[in-house]
C-alpha positions in Angstrom: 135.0 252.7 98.9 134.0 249.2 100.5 130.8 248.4 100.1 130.1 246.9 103.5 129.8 248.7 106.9 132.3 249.7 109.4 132.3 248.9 113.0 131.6 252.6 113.8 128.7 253.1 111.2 127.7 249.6 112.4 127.3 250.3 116.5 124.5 252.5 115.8 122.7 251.0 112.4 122.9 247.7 114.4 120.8 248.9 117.2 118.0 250.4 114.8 116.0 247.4 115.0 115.5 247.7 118.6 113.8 250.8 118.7 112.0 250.2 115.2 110.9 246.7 116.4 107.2 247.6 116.5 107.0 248.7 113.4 108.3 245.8 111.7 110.0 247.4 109.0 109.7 244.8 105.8 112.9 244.4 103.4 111.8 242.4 100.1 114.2 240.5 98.2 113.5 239.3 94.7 115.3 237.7 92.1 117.1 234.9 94.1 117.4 231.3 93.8 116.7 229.8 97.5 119.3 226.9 99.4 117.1 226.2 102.5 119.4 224.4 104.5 118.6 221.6 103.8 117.1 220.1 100.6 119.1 219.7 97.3 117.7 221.7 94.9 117.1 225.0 94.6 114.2 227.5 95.0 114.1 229.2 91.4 113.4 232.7 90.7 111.8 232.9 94.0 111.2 236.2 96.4 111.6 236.4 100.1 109.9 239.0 102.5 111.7 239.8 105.7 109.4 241.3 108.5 111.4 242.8 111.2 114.8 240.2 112.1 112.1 237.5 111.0 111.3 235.5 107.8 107.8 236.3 106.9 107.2 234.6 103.2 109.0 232.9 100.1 107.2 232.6 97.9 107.9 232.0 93.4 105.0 234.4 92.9 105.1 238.3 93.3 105.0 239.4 96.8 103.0 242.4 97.4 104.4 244.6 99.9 104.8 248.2 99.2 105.7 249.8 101.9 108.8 247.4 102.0 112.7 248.2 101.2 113.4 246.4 98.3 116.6 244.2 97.3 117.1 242.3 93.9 119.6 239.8 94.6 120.6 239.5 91.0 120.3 236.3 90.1 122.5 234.8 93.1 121.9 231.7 95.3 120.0 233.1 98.7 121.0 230.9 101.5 120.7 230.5 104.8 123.8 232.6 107.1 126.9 229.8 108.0 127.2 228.6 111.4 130.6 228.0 113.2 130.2 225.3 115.5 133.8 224.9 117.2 135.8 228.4 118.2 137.9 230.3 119.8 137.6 233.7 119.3 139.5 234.9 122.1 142.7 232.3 121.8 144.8 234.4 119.4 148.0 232.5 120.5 150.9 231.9 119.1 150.7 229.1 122.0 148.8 228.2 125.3 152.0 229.2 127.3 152.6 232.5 125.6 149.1 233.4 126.3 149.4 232.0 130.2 152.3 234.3 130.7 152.2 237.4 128.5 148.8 237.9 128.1 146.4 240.3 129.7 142.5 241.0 129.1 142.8 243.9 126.9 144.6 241.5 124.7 142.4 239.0 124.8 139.4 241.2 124.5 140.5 243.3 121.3 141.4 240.0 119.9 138.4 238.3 120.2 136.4 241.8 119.2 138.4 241.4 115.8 137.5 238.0 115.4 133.5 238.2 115.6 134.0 240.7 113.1 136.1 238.0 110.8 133.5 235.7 111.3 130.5 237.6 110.1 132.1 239.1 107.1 133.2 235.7 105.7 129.4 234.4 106.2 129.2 233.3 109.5 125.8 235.0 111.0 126.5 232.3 113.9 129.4 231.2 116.5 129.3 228.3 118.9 132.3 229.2 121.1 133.7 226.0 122.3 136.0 226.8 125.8 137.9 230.7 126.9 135.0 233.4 127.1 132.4 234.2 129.1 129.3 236.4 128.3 130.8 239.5 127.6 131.8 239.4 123.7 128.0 238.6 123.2 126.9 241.3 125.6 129.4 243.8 123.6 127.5 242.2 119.8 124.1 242.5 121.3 124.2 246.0 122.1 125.4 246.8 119.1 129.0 248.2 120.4 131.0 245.6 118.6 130.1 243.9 115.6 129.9 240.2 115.2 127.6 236.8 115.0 125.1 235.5 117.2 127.4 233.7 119.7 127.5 231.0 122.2 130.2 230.8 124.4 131.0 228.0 126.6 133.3 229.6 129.3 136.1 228.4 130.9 137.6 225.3 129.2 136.8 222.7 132.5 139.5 219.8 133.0 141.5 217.6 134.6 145.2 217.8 135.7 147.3 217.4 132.8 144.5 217.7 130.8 144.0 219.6 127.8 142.5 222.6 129.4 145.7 222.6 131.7 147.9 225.5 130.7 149.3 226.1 133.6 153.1 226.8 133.2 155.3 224.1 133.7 156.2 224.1 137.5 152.7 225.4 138.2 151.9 222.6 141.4 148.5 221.4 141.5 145.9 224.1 142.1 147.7 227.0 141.8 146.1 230.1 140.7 146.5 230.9 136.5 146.1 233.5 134.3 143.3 231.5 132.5 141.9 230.2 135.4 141.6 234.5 136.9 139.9 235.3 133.2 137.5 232.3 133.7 139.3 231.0 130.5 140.0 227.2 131.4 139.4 225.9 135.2 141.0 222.7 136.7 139.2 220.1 137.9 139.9 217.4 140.4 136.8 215.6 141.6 132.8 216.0 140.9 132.5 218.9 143.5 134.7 221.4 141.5 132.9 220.3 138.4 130.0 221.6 140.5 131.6 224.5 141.1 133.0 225.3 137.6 130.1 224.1 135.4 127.5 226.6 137.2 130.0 229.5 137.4 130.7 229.4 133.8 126.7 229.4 133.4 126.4 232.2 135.7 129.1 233.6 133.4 127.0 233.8 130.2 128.1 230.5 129.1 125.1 228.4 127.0 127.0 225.0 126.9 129.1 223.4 128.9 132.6 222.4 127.5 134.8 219.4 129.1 137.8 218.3 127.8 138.0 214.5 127.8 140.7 213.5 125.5 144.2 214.9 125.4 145.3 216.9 122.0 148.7 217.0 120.0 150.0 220.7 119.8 149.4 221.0 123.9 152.2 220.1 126.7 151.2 217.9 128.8 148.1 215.4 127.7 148.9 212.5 125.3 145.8 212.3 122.8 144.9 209.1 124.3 144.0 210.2 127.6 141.0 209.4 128.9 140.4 212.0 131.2 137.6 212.7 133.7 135.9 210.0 135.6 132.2 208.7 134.8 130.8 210.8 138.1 133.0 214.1 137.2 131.6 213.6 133.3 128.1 213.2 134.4 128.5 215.9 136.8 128.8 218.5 134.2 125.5 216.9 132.3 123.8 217.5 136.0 124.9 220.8 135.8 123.4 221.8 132.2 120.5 220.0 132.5 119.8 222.3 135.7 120.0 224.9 133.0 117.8 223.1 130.6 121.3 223.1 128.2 123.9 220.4 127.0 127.7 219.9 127.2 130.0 219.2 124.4 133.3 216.8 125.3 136.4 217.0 123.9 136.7 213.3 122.5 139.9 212.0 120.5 139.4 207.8 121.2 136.5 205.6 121.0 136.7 204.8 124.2 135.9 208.5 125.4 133.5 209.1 122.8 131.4 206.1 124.3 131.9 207.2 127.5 130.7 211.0 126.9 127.4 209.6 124.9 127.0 207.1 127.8 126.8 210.3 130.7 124.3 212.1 128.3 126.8 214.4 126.7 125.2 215.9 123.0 128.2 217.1 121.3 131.3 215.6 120.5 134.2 217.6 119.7 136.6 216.3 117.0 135.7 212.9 117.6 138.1 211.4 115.2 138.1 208.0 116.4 134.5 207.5 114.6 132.8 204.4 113.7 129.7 202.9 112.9 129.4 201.7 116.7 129.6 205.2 117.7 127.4 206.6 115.1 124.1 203.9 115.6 124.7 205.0 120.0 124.7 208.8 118.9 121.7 208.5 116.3 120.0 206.7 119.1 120.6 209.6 121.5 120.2 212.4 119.1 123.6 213.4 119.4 126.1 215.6 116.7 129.7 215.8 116.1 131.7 218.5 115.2 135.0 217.8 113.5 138.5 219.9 112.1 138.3 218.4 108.7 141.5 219.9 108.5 143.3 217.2 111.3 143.1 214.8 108.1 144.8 217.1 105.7 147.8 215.4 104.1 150.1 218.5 105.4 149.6 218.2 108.9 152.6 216.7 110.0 154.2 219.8 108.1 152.5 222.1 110.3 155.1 224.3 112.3 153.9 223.9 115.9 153.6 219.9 114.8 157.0 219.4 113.1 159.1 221.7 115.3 157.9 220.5 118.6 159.3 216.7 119.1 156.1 215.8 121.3 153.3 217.2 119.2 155.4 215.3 115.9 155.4 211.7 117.8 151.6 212.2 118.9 150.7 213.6 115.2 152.0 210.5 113.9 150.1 208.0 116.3 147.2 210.4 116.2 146.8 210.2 112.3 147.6 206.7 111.7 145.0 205.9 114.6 141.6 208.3 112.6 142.4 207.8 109.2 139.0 205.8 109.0 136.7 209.1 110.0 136.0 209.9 106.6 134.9 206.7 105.3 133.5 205.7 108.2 131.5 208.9 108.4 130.0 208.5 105.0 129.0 204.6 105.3 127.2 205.7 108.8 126.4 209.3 108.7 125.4 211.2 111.8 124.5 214.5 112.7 127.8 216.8 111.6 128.3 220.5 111.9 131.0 222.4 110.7 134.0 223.4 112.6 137.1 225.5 112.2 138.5 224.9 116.0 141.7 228.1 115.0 143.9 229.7 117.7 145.9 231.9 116.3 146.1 235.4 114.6 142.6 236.9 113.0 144.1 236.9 109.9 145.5 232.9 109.9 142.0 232.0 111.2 140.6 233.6 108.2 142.7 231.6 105.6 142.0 228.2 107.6 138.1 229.0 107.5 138.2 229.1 103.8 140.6 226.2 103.8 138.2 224.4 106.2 135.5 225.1 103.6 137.3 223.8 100.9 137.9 220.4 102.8 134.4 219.9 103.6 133.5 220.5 100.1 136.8 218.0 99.1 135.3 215.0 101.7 131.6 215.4 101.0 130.9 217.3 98.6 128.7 220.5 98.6 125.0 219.4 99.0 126.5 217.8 102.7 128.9 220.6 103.2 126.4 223.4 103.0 123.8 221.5 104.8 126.6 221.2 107.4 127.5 224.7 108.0 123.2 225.7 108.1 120.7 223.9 109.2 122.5 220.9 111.5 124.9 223.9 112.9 121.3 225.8 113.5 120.0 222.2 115.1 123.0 221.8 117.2 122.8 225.4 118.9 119.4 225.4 119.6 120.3 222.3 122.2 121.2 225.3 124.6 117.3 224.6 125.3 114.6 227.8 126.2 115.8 229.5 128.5 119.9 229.3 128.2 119.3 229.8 124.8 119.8 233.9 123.5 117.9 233.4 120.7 114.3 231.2 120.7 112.4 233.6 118.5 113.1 231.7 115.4 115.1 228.8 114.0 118.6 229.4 112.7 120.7 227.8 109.8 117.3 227.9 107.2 115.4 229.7 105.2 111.9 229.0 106.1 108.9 231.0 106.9 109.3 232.2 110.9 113.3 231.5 110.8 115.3 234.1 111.8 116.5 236.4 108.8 120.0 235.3 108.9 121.1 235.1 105.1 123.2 235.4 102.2 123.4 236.2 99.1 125.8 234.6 97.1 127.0 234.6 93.0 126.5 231.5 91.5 125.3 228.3 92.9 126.9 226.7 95.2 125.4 223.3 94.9 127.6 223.0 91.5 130.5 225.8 92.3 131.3 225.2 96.2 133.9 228.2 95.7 131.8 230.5 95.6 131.3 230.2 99.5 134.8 231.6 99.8 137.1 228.7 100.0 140.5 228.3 99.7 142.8 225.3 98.4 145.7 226.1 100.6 146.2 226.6 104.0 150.1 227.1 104.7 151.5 229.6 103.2 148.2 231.0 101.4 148.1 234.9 100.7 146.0 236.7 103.0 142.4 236.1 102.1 140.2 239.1 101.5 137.9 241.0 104.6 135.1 239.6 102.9 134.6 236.7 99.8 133.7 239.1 96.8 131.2 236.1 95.4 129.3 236.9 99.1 127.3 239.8 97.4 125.1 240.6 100.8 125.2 239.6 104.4 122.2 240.3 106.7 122.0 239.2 110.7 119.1 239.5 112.4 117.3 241.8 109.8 120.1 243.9 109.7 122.1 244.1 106.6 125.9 244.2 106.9 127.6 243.8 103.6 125.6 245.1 100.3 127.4 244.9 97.4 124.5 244.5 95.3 123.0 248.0 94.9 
C-alpha cells in the first residue's frame, strides 16, 4: 500500500485546513536536522512546531506543545519544499504543431492536472508557470479538487510574429485566429497597443507575471535563437502593464543583446539567459534582478536530442546556439547573480519527471549542492514573491525557508543533502533513463501548506 495520499483521499483532507483554520491545529516535528534555505550548515537535532499552514518555532530545545500531532522525522535533513521556477504544465507535446492542431482543452487540462501532481510528489511544494495557462489549474489546487503546488501561471505566451510564442501552423497569415491563441495559451503581438491588450487580459486571466518572449529558441519553427524580438516600447509596455498590477514580467532572453535590453525596460526575470556575463550580472545585481536557466541546454548530449538531431533547423541552430553560451557556467560562478532553478519540460508527465531529477543532478554537477539547494528554496521563494501584494496568492508567509512565520512548506528527507545531493531525487541520465518513481523514496514526508501529503515515516 503507498504511503502517500491519492488525489481522491486528497480533495477532501486538503480542504481540512480551511474549515479548521481557527483552531490552529499544531503538528510537532522532532528529531530533524534543519537546511533553511539558505545557510550552509545544518540545524542539528533540532524540533519544529507547525501552527496551522504557518511555521511557529524551531527551536534545539524541547518544544512544549501538547495538544499538538506529533512527527519524528527520524534523523532526516528537514528542508524547506523545492520551488520550480520555469514550467509548463499544460504543454504535454510531442511538438508546438501537434498541439496547435490536434489538441483540445480537455487534453490540455487533464495533462496539466497530472502534472501538478508530478511536481508535488517529487518535492516541489511550488510552480512558477512560465507561458500556456491561465488561473484555472490554481483555482482547481486551491479548492482542493486537484492536487498540486502553489502555482503561478503567467498566461498566454505574448510575442511577436515569428516569434517563439508563434505556433501558428505554417500558412497561418498574420493574425489569424489559433488554437492557442482561443485557450489564451500564446497571443501575437504586433505593436505596444496589443501588448496592452494581451498583458492585462492574461492578468484578468489569473496570470501573476507577465511572460514575453524576446529571443527566438532551437526546437521551434520559425524564430532563429538570435532574434531580437519585440521593440523597446512593446518590451516596456508589458512592464507598464505589471507594474499596474504591482507584479513583474519575465523575458525570454537567449543573446546579450536582449538580455540588456529586457533589464534596461525594467524586466525582473530572465528566462534562460544563456548568453551570461559579468556585464550582465553587475546591471542585474544593480536592479535586483534573477535568472532562471535549463542547466540541461549545456548538457554534452544535446545535440543527440531527437527533436534536435532529427529536425535539420533545430540541429544547425543547436550548433550555433551551443558554441555561442558555453561560457554561462564559468561566467556564472566568477559573477554570481540571483539564480533559481528551472526545468522549462514539454512533453509527457512521465519524461518531465526523469528530466527534473536529471535537472537536479546538473545543478548539483555545476555548482554543487550548498548553491543547488539554495537555488531550488529560498531564491525560487524570493523570485515568486516579486508578483508583489496583491497579484501575489500567497503573502501570508515567506516561501522556499524554514524560518519562524514562513509558510510550512517542507520536507523531510534521508540523509543530508549538503554531502549526498542524491538524496533530493536526481538522476544521472536523461535519454533513455527508466521511468523514475511517483515519488523519490529518500523524500520520507512532503507537507504544503500545513497539509501533509506523503508520510512515509510513521
Amino acid at each position: 500500500m503507498k504511503a502517500y495520499l491519492k488525489p481522491a483521499a486528497l480533495a477532501a483532507f486538503a480542504a481540512a485546513p480551511v474549515f479548521a483554520q481557527d483552531a490552529a491545529p499544531q503538528v510537532l516535528i522532532t528529531n530533524v536536522h534543519v537546511f533553511d534555505g539558505v545557510n550552509e550548515q545544518r540545524i542539528e537535532n533540532a524540533s519544529v512546531l507547525i501552527e496551522g499552514n504557518l511555521i511557529k518555532t524551531i527551536s534545539t530545545e524541547a518544544i512544549d506543545a501538547p495538544d499538538a500531532e506529533m512527527i519524528d522525522g527520524g534523523g532526516g535533513t528537514l528542508t524547506p519544499g523545492f520551488v520550480e521556477t520555469h514550467a509548463h504544465l499544460l504543454l504535454m507535446g510531442p511538438s508546438l504543431s501537434a498541439m496547435e492542431a490536434n489538441t483540445t482543452w480537455e487534453d490540455f487540462a487533464i495533462h496539466g492536472t497530472r502534472m501538478a501532481e508530478m511536481y508535488l510528489m517529487q518535492g516541489f511544494t511550488t510552480v512558477r508557470d512560465a507561458g500556456g495557462a491561465n488561473g484555472g489549474l490554481r483555482r482547481a489546487i486551491e479548492s482542493g479538487q486537484i492536487v498540486g503546488p502553489r502555482y503561478y501561471p503567467a498566461g498566454a505566451f505574448i510575442g511577436t510574429r515569428g516569434g517563439h510564442a508563434d505556433f501558428a501552423n505554417f500558412t497561418a497569415p498574420p493574425g489569424s485566429e489559433t488554437n492557442f491563441g482561443r485557450l489564451n495559451m500564446a497571443q501575437e503581438v504586433s505593436g505596444v497597443d496589443d501588448v496592452y491588450r494581451y498583458a492585462r487580459n492574461n492578468l484578468r486571466m489569473g496570470a501573476t507575471q507577465v511572460k514575453f518572449m524576446q529571443s527566438g529558441g532551437v526546437v521551434s519553427a520559425f524564430d532563429p535563437w538570435q532574434l531580437l524580438a519585440g521593440s523597446k516600447e512593446e518590451i516596456e509596455a508589458a512592464v507598464q502593464v505589471a507594474n499596474e498590477y504591482g507584479t513583474y514580467v519575465m523575458a525570454h532572453s537567449y543573446r546579450k543583446e536582449a538580455i540588456m535590453n529586457a533589464l534596461d525596460a525594467g524586466v525582473m526575470s530572465i528566462e534562460h539567459g544563456f548568453s551570461f556575463d559579468c556585464e550582465i550580472a553587475e546591471v542585474m545585481n544593480e536592479k535586483g534582478a534573477f535568472i532562471s536557466t535549463n542547466l540541461t541546454a549545456f548538457d554534452p548530449g544535446l545535440l543527440d536530442v531527437p527533436a534536435v538531431k532529427n529536425q535539420p533547423s533545430s540541429l544547425r541552430k543547436a550548433i550555433s546556439a551551443t558554441a555561442t553560451f558555453e561560457n554561462y557556467i564559468p561566467n556564472m560562478k566568477q559573477c554570481p547573480v540571483k539564480r533559481a532553478f528551472q526545468t522549462d519540460c514539454v512533453g509527457s508527465v512521465e519524461d518531465c519527471n526523469i528530466q527534473i531529477a536529471y535537472e537536479k543532478h546538473l545543478n548539483n554537477e555545476f555548482f554543487g549542492p550548498h548553491q543547488s539547494l539554495v537555488t531550488m528554496t529560498s531564491i525560487g521563494g524570493e523570485l515568486v514573491a516579486l508578483s508583489g501584494d496583491f497579484t501575489n496568492p500567497f503573502t501570508e508567509g515567506k516561501l522556499g525557508v524554514i524560518e519562524e512565520g514562513a509558510y510550512a512548506d517542507i520536507l523531510i528527507i534521508d540523509g543530508n543533502p549538503l554531502e549526498d545531493f542524491s538524496v533530493v531525487g536526481t538522476g544521472d541520465v536523461w535519454f533513455g533513463a527508466d521511468p523514475r518513481p511517483e515519488s523519490p523514496e529518500t523524500i520520507r514526508l512532503i507537507m504544503k501548506d500545513g497539509v501533509v501529503y506523503k508520510n512515509t515515516l510513521q
